[in-house]
N, C-alpha and C positions, 0 to 999 in steps of 0.2 A: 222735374227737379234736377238742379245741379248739385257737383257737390266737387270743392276741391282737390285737387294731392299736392297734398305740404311733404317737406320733406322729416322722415323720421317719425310720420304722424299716421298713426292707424286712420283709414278709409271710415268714417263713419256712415252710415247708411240714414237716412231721415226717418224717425220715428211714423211717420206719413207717411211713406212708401212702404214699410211692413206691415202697417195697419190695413193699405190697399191689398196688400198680395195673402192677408189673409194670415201673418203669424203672430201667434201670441207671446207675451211673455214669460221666459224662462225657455222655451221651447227650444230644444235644439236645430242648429241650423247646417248645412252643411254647404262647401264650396265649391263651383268646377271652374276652370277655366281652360278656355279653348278659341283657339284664334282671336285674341284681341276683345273677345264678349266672359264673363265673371256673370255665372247662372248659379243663385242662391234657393238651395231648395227644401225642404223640412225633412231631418237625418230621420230613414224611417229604423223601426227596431230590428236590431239584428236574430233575425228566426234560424241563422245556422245551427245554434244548441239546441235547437227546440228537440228536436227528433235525433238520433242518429239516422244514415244511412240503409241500415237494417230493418228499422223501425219506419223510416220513410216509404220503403219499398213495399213493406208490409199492410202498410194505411193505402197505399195507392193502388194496390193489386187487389184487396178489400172493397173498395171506393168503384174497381172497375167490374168485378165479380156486380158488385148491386146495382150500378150502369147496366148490366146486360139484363137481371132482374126484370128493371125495370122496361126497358127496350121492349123484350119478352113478354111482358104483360103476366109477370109473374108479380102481381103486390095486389093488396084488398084496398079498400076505403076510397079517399076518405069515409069515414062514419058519420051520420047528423047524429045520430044519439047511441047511445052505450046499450040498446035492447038490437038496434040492427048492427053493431059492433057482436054482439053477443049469438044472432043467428049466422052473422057468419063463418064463427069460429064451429057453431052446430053443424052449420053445412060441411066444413073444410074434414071434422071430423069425420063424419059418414062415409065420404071420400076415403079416408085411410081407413075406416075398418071395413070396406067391401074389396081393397086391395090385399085385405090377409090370407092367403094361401094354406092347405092343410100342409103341416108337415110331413114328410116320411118318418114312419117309428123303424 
Protein backbone atom coordinates (compact mmCIF):
# COMPACT_ATOMS: atom_id res chain seq x y z
CA UNK A 1 0.00 0.00 0.00
CA UNK A 2 0.87 3.61 -0.83
CA UNK A 3 -0.21 6.48 0.60
CA UNK A 4 0.57 10.13 -0.10
CA UNK A 5 2.09 13.36 1.87
CA UNK A 6 0.08 16.29 1.11
CA UNK A 7 0.90 19.26 2.50
CA UNK A 8 -0.89 20.36 5.85
CA UNK A 9 -2.56 16.94 5.78
CA UNK A 10 -2.38 14.40 8.42
CA UNK A 11 -0.72 11.00 7.31
CA UNK A 12 -3.62 8.71 7.07
CA UNK A 13 -2.95 5.03 7.48
CA UNK A 14 -5.41 2.49 5.32
CA UNK A 15 -8.00 1.03 7.26
CA UNK A 16 -6.44 -2.29 5.40
CA UNK A 17 -3.16 -2.07 6.88
CA UNK A 18 -4.35 -1.94 10.59
CA UNK A 19 -6.70 -4.52 10.05
CA UNK A 20 -3.40 -6.77 8.82
CA UNK A 21 -1.24 -5.79 11.80
CA UNK A 22 -4.01 -6.75 13.97
CA UNK A 23 -5.67 -3.19 15.60
CA UNK A 24 -8.93 -2.76 16.51
CA UNK A 25 -11.07 0.04 16.75
CA UNK A 26 -10.79 2.73 19.43
CA UNK A 27 -7.74 1.03 20.47
CA UNK A 28 -4.88 3.11 21.30
CA UNK A 29 -2.03 3.50 19.31
CA UNK A 30 1.37 4.83 19.89
CA UNK A 31 4.28 6.36 17.51
CA UNK A 32 8.14 5.90 17.15
CA UNK A 33 10.35 7.25 14.82
CA UNK A 34 13.72 6.52 13.97
CA UNK A 35 15.87 6.89 11.09
CA UNK A 36 13.64 7.63 8.21
CA UNK A 37 11.13 4.29 9.44
CA UNK A 38 7.54 5.47 11.61
CA UNK A 39 6.87 2.06 13.73
CA UNK A 40 3.17 2.19 15.07
CA UNK A 41 2.53 -0.14 17.99
CA UNK A 42 -0.53 -0.85 20.34
CA UNK A 43 0.10 2.01 23.75
CA UNK A 44 0.39 -0.84 26.36
CA UNK A 45 -1.16 0.15 29.98
CA UNK A 46 0.87 2.09 32.18
CA UNK A 47 1.67 -0.49 35.30
CA UNK A 48 3.96 2.29 37.01
CA UNK A 49 0.95 3.12 39.70
CA UNK A 50 0.34 -0.25 40.07
CA UNK A 51 2.53 -1.04 43.06
CA UNK A 52 4.84 1.40 44.67
CA UNK A 53 8.39 0.75 45.04
CA UNK A 54 8.13 -0.74 48.58
CA UNK A 55 5.33 -2.87 47.61
CA UNK A 56 7.29 -3.93 44.47
CA UNK A 57 10.04 -5.19 46.46
CA UNK A 58 7.90 -6.84 48.83
CA UNK A 59 5.84 -9.02 45.98
CA UNK A 60 9.23 -9.79 44.50
CA UNK A 61 11.27 -10.88 47.57
CA UNK A 62 7.94 -13.14 48.34
CA UNK A 63 7.76 -14.48 44.63
CA UNK A 64 11.67 -15.44 45.31
CA UNK A 65 11.29 -16.77 48.94
CA UNK A 66 8.39 -19.42 47.00
CA UNK A 67 11.09 -19.83 43.81
CA UNK A 68 13.40 -21.41 46.36
CA UNK A 69 10.23 -23.36 47.96
CA UNK A 70 9.72 -24.78 45.18
CA UNK A 71 13.42 -25.44 43.85
CA UNK A 72 13.59 -27.26 47.46
CA UNK A 73 10.93 -29.51 46.99
CA UNK A 74 9.45 -27.95 49.71
CA UNK A 75 5.34 -27.95 48.22
CA UNK A 76 2.67 -31.18 48.31
CA UNK A 77 0.32 -31.97 45.35
CA UNK A 78 -0.99 -31.65 43.12
CA UNK A 79 -4.04 -33.65 44.54
CA UNK A 80 -6.54 -35.94 42.29
CA UNK A 81 -9.18 -35.83 44.91
CA UNK A 82 -9.72 -33.90 48.23
CA UNK A 83 -9.43 -37.51 50.54
CA UNK A 84 -5.60 -37.69 49.19
CA UNK A 85 -5.51 -33.74 49.67
CA UNK A 86 -6.73 -34.67 53.18
CA UNK A 87 -4.14 -37.71 54.04
CA UNK A 88 -1.68 -35.37 53.29
CA UNK A 89 -2.34 -32.70 55.55
CA UNK A 90 -2.65 -36.19 58.30
CA UNK A 91 0.75 -37.17 57.29
CA UNK A 92 2.38 -33.48 57.45
CA UNK A 93 0.73 -33.31 60.91
CA UNK A 94 2.33 -36.39 62.53
CA UNK A 95 5.51 -34.82 61.35
CA UNK A 96 5.02 -31.76 63.64
CA UNK A 97 3.66 -33.48 66.67
CA UNK A 98 6.75 -36.12 66.78
CA UNK A 99 8.91 -32.76 66.53
CA UNK A 100 7.56 -31.51 70.03
CA UNK A 101 10.08 -31.63 72.66
CA UNK A 102 9.55 -31.71 76.59
CA UNK A 103 9.86 -28.51 78.01
CA UNK A 104 12.05 -27.59 81.08
CA UNK A 105 9.67 -26.68 84.14
Amino acid sequence: MTVAIKNKQPVVVPAAALRRAGFKRGQELEMKASGGVITILPKLPNTDDEYTPHERRTIDARLDKADADITAGRVHGPFSTHKEFIASLHKEAKKLSRKKTKRSA
